[in-house]
C-alpha positions as CSV (number, residue, x, y, z in Angstrom):
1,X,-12.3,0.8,-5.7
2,X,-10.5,2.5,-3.1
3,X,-11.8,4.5,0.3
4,X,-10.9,7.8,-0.7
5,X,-12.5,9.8,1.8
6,X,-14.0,9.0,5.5
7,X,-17.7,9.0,4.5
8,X,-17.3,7.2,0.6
9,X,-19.2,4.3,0.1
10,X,-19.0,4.7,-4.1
11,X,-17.6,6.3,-6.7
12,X,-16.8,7.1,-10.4
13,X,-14.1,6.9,-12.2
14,X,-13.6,9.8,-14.3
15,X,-10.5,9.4,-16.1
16,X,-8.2,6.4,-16.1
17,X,-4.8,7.9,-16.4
18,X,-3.0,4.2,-17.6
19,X,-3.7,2.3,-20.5
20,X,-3.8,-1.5,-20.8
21,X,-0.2,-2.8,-21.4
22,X,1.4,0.3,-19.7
23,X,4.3,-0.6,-16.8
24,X,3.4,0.6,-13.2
25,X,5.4,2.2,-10.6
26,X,4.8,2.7,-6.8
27,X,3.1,6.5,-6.7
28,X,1.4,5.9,-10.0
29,X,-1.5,7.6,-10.6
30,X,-3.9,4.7,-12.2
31,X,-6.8,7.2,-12.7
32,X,-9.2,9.9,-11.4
33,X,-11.8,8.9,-8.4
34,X,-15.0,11.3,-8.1
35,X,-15.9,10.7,-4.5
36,X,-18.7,12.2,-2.3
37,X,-16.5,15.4,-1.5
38,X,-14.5,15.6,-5.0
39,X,-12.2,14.2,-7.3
40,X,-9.6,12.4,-6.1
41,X,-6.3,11.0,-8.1
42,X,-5.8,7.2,-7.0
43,X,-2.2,6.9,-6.5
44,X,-0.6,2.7,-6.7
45,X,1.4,1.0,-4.3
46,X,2.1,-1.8,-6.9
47,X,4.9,-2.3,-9.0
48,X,4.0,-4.2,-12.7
49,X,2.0,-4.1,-15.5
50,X,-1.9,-2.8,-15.7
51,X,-3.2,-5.6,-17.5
52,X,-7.0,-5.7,-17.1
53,X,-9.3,-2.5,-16.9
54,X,-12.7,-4.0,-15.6
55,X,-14.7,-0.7,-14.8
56,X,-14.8,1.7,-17.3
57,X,-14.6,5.9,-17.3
58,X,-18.1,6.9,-16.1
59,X,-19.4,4.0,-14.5
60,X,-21.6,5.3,-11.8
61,X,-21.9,4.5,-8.3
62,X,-19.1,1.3,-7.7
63,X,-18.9,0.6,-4.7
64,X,-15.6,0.7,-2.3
65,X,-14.3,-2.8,-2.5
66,X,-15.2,-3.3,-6.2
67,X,-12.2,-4.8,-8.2
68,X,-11.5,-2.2,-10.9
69,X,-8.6,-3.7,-12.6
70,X,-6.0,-6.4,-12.4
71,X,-2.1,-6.1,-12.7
72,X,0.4,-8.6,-13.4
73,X,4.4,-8.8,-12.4
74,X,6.5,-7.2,-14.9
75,X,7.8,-9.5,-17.3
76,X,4.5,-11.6,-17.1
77,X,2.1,-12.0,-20.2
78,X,-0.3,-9.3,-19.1
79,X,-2.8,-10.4,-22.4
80,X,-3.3,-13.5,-21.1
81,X,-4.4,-12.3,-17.8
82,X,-6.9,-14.4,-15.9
83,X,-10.2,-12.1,-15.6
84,X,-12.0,-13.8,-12.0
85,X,-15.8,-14.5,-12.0
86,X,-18.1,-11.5,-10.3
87,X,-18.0,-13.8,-7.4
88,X,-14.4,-13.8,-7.2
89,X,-13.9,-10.1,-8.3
90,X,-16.2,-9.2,-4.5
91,X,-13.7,-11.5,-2.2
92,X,-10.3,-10.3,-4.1
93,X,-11.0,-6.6,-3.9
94,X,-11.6,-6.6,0.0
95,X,-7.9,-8.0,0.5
96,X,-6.3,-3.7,-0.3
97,X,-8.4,-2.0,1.8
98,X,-8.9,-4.0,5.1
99,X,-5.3,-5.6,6.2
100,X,-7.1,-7.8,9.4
101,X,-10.1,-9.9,8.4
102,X,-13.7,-9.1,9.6
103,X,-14.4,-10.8,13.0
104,X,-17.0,-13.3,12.0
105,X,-14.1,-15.3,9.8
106,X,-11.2,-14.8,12.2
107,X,-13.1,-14.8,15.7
108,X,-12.3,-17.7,17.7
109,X,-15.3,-19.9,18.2
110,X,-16.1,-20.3,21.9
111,X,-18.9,-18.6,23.9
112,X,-17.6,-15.0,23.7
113,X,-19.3,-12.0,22.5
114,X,-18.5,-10.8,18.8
115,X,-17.2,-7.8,18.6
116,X,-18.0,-4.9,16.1
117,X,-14.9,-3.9,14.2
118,X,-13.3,-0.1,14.6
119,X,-10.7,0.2,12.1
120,X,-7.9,2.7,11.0
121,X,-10.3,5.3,9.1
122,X,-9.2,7.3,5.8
123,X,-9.2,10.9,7.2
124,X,-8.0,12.4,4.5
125,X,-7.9,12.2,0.3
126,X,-4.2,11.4,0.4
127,X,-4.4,9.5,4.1
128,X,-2.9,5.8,3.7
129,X,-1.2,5.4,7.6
130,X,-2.1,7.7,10.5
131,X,-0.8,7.3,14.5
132,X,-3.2,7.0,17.2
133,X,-2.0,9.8,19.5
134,X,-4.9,9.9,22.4
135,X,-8.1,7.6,23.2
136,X,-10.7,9.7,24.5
137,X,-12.4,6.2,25.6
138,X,-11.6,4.0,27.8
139,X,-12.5,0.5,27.2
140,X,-16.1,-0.6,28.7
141,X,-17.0,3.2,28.2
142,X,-20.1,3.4,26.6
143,X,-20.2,4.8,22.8
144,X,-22.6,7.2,21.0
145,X,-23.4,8.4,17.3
146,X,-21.1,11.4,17.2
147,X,-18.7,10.5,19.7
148,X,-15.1,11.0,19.5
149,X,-13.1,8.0,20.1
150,X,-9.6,9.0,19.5
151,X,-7.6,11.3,18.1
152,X,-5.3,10.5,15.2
153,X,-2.3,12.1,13.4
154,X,-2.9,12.2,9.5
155,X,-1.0,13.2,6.7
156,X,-2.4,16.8,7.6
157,X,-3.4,17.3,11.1
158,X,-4.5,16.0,14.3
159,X,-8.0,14.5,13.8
160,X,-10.8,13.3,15.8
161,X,-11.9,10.4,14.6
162,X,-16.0,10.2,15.1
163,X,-18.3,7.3,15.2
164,X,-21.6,6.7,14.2
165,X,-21.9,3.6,15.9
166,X,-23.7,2.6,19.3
167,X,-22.3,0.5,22.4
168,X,-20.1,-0.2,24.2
169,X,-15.9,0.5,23.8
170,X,-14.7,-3.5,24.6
171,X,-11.2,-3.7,23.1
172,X,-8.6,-1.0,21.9
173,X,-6.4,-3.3,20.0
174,X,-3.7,0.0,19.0
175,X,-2.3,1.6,21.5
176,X,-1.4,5.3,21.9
177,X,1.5,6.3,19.6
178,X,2.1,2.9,17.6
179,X,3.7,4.7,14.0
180,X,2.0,4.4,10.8
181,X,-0.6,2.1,11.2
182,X,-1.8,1.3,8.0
183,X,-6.0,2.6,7.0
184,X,-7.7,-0.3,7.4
185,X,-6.0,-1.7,10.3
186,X,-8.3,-3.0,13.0
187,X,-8.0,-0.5,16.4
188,X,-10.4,-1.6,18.8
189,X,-13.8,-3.6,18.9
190,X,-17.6,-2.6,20.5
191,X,-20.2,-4.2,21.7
192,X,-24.2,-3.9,21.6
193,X,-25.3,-2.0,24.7
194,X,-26.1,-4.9,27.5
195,X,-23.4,-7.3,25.9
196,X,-20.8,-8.8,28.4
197,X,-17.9,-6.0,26.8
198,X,-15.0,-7.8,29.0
199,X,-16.3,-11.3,27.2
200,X,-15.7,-10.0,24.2
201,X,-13.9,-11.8,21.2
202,X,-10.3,-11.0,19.9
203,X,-9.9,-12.0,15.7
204,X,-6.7,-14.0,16.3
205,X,-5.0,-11.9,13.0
206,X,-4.8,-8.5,15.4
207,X,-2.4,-9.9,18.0
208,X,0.7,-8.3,16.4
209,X,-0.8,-4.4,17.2
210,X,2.1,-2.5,16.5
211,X,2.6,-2.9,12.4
212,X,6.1,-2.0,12.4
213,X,6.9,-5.5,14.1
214,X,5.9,-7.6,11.4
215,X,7.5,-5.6,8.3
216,X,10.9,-6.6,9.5
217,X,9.8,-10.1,9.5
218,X,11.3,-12.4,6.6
219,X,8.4,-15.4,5.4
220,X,10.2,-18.3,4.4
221,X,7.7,-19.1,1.6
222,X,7.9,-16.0,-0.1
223,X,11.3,-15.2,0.1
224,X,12.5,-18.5,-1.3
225,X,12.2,-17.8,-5.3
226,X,13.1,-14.1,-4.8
227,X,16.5,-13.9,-5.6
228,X,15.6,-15.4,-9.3
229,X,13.6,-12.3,-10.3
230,X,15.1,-9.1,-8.3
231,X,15.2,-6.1,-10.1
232,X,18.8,-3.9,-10.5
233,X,17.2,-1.1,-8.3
234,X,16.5,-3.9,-5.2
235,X,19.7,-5.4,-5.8
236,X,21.9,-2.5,-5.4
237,X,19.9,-1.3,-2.3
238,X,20.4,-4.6,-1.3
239,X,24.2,-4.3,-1.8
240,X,24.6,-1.0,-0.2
241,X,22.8,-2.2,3.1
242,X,24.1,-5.5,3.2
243,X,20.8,-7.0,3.0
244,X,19.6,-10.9,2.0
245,X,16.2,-10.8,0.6
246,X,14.8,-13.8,2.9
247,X,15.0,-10.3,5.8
248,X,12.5,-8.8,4.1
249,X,8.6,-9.4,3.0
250,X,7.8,-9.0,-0.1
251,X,4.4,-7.3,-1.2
252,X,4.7,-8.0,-4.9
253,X,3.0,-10.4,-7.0
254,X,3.6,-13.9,-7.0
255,X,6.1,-12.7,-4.0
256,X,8.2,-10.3,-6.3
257,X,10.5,-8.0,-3.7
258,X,9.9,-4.7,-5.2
259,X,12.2,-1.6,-4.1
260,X,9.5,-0.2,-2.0
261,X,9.5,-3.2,0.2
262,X,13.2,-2.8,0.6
263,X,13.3,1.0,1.0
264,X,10.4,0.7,3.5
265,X,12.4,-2.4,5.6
266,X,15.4,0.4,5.5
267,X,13.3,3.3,6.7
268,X,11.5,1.1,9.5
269,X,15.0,-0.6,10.9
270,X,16.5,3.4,10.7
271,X,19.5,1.4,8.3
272,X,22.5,3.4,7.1
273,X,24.6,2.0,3.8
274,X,27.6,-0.5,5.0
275,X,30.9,1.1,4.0
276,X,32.0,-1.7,1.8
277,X,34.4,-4.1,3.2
278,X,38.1,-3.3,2.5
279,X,40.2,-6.7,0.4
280,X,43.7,-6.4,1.4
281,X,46.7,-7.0,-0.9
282,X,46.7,-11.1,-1.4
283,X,51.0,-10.7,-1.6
284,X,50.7,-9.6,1.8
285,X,49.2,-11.5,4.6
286,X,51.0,-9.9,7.1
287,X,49.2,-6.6,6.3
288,X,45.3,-8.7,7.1
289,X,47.2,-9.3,10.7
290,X,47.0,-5.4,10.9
291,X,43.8,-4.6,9.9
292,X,42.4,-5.3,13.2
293,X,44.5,-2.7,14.6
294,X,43.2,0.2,12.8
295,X,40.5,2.0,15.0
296,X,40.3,5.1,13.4
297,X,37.5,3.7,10.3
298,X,34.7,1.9,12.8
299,X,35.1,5.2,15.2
300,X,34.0,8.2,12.5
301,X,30.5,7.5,13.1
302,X,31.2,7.6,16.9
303,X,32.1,11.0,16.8
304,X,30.8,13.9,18.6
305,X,31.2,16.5,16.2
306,X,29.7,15.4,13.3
307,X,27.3,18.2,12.8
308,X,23.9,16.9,12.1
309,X,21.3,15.1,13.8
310,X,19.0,12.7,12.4
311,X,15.3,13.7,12.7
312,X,12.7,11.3,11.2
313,X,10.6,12.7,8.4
314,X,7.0,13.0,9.7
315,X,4.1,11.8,7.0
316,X,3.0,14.9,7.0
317,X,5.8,16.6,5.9
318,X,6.2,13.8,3.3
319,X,3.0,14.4,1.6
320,X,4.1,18.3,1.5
321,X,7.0,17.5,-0.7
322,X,5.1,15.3,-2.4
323,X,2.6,17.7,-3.2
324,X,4.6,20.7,-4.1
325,X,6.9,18.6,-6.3
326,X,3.8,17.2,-7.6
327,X,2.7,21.2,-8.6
328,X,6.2,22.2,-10.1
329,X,6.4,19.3,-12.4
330,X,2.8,19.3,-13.8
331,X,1.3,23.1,-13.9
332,X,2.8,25.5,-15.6
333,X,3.1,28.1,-13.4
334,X,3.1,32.1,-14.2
335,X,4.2,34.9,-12.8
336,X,2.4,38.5,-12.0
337,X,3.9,40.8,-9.7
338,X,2.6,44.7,-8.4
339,X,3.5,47.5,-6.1
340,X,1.2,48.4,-3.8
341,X,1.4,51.9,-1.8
342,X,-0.7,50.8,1.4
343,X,-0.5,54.3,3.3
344,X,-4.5,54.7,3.3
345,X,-4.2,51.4,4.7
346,X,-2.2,52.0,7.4
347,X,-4.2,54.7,8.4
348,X,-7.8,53.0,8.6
349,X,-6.5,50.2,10.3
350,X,-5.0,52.5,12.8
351,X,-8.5,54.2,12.9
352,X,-10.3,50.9,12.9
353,X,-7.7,50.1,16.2
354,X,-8.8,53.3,18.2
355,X,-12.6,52.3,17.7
356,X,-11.6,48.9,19.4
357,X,-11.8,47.2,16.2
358,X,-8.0,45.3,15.6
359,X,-7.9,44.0,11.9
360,X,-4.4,43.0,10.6
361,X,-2.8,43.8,7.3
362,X,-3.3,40.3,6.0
363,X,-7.1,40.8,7.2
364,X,-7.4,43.4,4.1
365,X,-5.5,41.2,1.8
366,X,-7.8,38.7,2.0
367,X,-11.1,40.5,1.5
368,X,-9.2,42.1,-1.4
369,X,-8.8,38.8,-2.9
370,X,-12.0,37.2,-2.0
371,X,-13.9,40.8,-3.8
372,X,-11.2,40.5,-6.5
373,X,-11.6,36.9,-7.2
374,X,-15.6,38.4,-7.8
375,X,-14.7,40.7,-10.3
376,X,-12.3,38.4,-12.0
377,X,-14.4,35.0,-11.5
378,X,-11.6,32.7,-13.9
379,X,-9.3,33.1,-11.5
380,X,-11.3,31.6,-8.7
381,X,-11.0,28.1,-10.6
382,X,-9.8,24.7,-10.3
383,X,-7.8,22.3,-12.6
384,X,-9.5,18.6,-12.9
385,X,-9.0,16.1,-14.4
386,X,-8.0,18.3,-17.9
387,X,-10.9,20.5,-17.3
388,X,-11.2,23.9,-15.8
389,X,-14.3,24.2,-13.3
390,X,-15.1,28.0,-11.6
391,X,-16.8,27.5,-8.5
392,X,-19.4,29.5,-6.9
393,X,-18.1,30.2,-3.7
394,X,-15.6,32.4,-3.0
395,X,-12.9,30.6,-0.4
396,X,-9.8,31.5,0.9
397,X,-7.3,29.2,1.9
398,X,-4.4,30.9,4.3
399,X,-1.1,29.5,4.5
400,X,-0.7,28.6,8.5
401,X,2.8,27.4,9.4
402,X,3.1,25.0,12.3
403,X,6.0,23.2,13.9
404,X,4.9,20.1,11.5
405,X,4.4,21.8,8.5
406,X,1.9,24.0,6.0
407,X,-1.1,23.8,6.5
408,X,-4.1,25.5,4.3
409,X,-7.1,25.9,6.5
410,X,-9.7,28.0,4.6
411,X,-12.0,31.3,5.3
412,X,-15.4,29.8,3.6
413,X,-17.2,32.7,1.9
414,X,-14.1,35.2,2.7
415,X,-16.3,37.5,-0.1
416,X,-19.3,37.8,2.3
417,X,-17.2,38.1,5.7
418,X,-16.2,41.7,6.7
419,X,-12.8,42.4,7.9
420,X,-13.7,41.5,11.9
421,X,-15.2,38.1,10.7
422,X,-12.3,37.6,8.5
423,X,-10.1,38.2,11.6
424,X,-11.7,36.5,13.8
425,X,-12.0,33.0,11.8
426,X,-8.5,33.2,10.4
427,X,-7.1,33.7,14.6
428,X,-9.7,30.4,15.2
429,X,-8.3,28.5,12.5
430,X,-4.5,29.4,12.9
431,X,-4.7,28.2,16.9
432,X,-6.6,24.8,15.6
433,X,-3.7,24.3,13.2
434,X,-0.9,24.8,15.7
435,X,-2.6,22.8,18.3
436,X,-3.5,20.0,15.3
437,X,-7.0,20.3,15.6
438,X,-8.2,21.2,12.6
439,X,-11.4,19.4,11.5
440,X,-11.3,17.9,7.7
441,X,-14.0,20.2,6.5
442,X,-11.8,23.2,7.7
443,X,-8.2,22.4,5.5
444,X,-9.9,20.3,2.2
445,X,-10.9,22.5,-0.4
446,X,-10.4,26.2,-0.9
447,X,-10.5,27.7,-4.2
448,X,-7.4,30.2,-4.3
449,X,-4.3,30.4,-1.3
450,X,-3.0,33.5,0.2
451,X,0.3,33.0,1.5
452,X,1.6,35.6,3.8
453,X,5.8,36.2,4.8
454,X,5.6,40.0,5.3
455,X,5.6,39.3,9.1
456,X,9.0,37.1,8.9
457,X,10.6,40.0,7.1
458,X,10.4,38.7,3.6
459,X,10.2,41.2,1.2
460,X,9.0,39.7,-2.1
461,X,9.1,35.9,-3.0
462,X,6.8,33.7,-5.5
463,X,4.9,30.7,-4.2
464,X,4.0,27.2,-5.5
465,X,0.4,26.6,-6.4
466,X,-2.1,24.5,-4.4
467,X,-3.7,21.7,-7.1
468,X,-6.5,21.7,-8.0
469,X,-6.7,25.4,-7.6
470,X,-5.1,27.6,-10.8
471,X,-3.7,30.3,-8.4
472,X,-2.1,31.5,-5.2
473,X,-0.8,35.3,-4.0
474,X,2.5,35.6,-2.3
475,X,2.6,38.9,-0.4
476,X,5.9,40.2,1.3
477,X,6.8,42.5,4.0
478,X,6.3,46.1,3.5
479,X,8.8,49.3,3.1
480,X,9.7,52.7,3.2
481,X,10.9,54.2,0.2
482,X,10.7,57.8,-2.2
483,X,7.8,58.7,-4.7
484,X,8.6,60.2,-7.2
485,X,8.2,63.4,-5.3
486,X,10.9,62.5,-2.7
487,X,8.2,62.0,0.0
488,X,8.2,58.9,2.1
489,X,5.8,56.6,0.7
490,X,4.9,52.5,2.4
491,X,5.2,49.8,-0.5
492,X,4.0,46.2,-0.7
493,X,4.6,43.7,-3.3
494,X,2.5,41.0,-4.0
495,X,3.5,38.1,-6.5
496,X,0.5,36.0,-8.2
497,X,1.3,32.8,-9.3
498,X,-0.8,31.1,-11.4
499,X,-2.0,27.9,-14.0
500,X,-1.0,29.2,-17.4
501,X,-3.3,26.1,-18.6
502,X,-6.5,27.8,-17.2
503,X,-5.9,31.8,-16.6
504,X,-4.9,33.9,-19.6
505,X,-2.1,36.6,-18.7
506,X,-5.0,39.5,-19.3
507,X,-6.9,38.5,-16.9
508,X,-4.1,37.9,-13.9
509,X,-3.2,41.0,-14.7
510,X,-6.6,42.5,-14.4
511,X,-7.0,40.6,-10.7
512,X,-3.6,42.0,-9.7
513,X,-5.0,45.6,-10.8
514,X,-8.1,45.3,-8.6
515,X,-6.3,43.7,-5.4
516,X,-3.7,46.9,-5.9
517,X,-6.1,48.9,-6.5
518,X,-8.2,47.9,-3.1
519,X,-5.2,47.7,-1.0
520,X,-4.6,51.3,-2.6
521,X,-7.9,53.0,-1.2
522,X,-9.5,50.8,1.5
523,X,-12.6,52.7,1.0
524,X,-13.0,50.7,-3.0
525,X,-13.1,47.7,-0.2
526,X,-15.3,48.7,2.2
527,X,-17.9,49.6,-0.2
528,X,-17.8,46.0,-1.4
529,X,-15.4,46.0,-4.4
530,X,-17.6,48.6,-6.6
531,X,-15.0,50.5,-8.0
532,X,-17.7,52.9,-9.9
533,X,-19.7,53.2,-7.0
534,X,-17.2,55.5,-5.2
535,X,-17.2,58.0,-8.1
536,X,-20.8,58.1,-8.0
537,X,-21.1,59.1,-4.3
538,X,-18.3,61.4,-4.1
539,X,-15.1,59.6,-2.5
């Protein structure tokens, strides 16, 4: 049982999304994890066969570090799998999620002071690695519930990473901007207040800090029976970067090389494919005497002008294309698309601006959405785990782009906010997401995205959605053109995308008629989204 979030401790597994027997590749999804915060897809690192499940759907409260099913090499009789003893199940399951042993078993003996482990935390749902980028402690600082330790670079953001312990900072075994540094990983070590902190003991299994180091590290033992069982995918990477298989460690059972290992060993060493090595003619030796005398083939990667530069993909922006690939290929997504005339618009917000009051275009969208998403509550939903859930609250995640990618943060209750509060937490948020400091609370979750180009000169264009929620609205740029009338009208199009699995085309189209319709006449908005209401008192 995986750590899926920073504060789980248990969980349930709601759905196991592989079968006994089926074959398993790395970025699986085994099954569905409710956590504390919500359900969470467990995605596998392993490449075989799932040959054991030993928790069931529904089983309440397991705790993190339960085992919850065994797998087997491919190839291997997965029927005959060995199931291990409950005693054995608690000691195999802690080898995933902590990579360096707890202190008390890898602590030297002598007279020094055992240390409290900090390690790597899970900061996110889909967090496995994360970069240290400041301490905020120094070591022999003294430590308090609440504190912030460090800050670390997710998947997502720029964290702070909290502790709830008490003492006394003795050790920080990771240094500041070591790369992907696996959750789990041991960082630094405390001490009870009073405790001799500079006595304190090292677990010989951190001394290696950065991880990178030992990745590109062959072991002997493992690498010996590889070449007998290598599948076609590692040995053409193999081929292409003129690689032996003792160079790299192998993470699969019974020391398998798996083509993650290999693409990771290539993506750590920064390895291009080896142009592969010319034969000459065997009638002519005098022509292998030449071949040394040919610079122009080793000097075209030397060149100046070659056009592109290499830039290193950050995790972040990995778990983005993950992510969106992840929505194309699995929702079906549907299209809506309206004309708005925002004239009346225009002309409160320039109203609003003499009274002091600055309110932005996308300010009204928003509240639109969050009064339309009211009066059209199926829309407001979320796909899980092949069920539809309609949550209470109303929030609105806005699409913030920042020089390392999207990120979502989200206006809670955007329904119950009027258009100054709106403004006001959307400028908060978007400054915490371009300096990455955007807390967890404030980017996980929503319940329906606006996404915003109008500024960037976009005119119209159609978005991908943001799982679990069933919909997102894509609003361009607006324009002068004629009525019908030949007068000067400003238009806005907005373009719904949304979950054909869980909204019905009736009702986007009804939530597309009430966002036109308050973007058409402010007033429907300011008077809470009661469209009667305004006949009634004579608007």
């Amino acid at each position: 049982m995986p750590s899926l979030s920073p504060t789980m401790s248990e969980g349930t597994i709601v759905k196991w999304l592989k079968k006994e027997g089926d074959p398993i590749a790395p970025g699986d999804v085994l099954c569905d994890i409710q956590t504390d915060k919500a359900v969470v897809s467990f995605e596998t690192e392993e490449e075989g066969i799932l040959a054991k499940i030993l928790v069931q759907e529904d089983a309440k409260d397991v705790k993190v570090g339960t085992v919850i099913a065994l797998m087997v090499a491919e190839g291997e009789d997965w029927k005959s799998v060995e199931v291990p003893s409950s005693s054995d199940a608690s000691s195999s399951i802690q080898s995933p999620p902590p990579t360096v042993p707890s202190s008390e078993q890898t602590s030297k003996p002598g007279s020094g002071v055992a240390g409290q482990e900090v390690k790597m935390p899970s900061l996110s749902p889909t967090m496995s690695e994360g970069t240290i980028v400041k301490w905020l402690k120094n070591e022999g600082d003294s430590v308090s519930p609440g504190d912030v330790l460090c800050d670390i670079q997710t998947d997502k953001a720029v964290v702070s990473f909290e502790t709830e312990e008490e003492g006394v900072l003795a050790k920080i075994l990771v240094q500041e901007d070591v790369k992907d540094v696996k959750v789990g990983t041991l960082i630094a070590l405390m001490v009870s207040p009073g405790e001799d902190w500079k006595n304190v003991e090292i677990p010989s299994a951190t001394a290696p800090s950065p991880p990178s180091a030992p990745r590109a590290t062959a072991k002997p033992t493992v690498a010996a029976p590889q070449s007998e069982s290598l599948g076609p995918a590692v040995r053409t990477l193999l081929e292409q970067y003129h690689l032996q298989s003792s160079q790299i460690t192998a993470t699969g059972r019974k020391g398998k090389l798996l083509k993650g290992d290999v693409l990771k060993y290539i993506t750590d060493n920064k390895l291009k494919p080896k142009i592969p090595k010319e034969v000459p003619p065997p009638s002519a030796p005098k022509a292998a005497a030449r071949t040394p005398a040919k610079p122009p083939k080793p000097s075209v990667p030397k060149q100046v002008g070659d056009g592109y530069i290499d830039t290193e993909v950050t995790s972040m922006r990995r778990t983005i294309a993950k992510r969106l690939t992840e929505s194309k290929t699995t929702i079906p997504h549907a299209y809506g698309v309206t004309d708005c005339t925002i004239d009346k618009l225009i002309v409160l917000r320039k109203q609003l601006k003499e009274d002091g009051i600055k309110v932005s275009v996308n300010d009204f969208v928003i509240k639109a959405v969050a009064l339309a998403l009211q009066q059209c509550p199926q829309v407001n939903a979320l796909y899980k785990g092949e069920e539809v859930t309609y949550p209470v609250d109303i929030d609105i995640s806005v699409a913030v782009a920042t020089d390392a990618g999207l990120v979502t943060p989200i206006v809670k209750a955007a329904d119950a906010k009027g258009l100054e509060e709106i403004s006001a937490a959307i400028q908060d948020l978007a400054k915490k997401a371009r300096d990455g400091k955007l807390q967890p609370h404030e980017f996980q979750g929503g319940t329906f995205t606006v996404s915003n180009l109008g500024m960037y000169g976009v005119d119209e264009f159609s978005a991908i959605i943001n799982p679990p929620q069933c919909g997102i609205l894509a609003v361009g740029g607006s324009r002068t053109v004629l009525d019908d009338d030949r007068n000067p009208v400003t238009k806005m199009k907005i373009t719904l995308s949304y979950d054909g699995r869980a909204i019905d085309e009736e009702v986007a189209s009804e939530f597309l008629d009430v966002v036109r319709e308050m973007l058409e006449d402010p007033s429907v908005m300011l008077l809470g989204g009661q469209r009667g209401l305004r006949e009634k008192i004579g608007f």
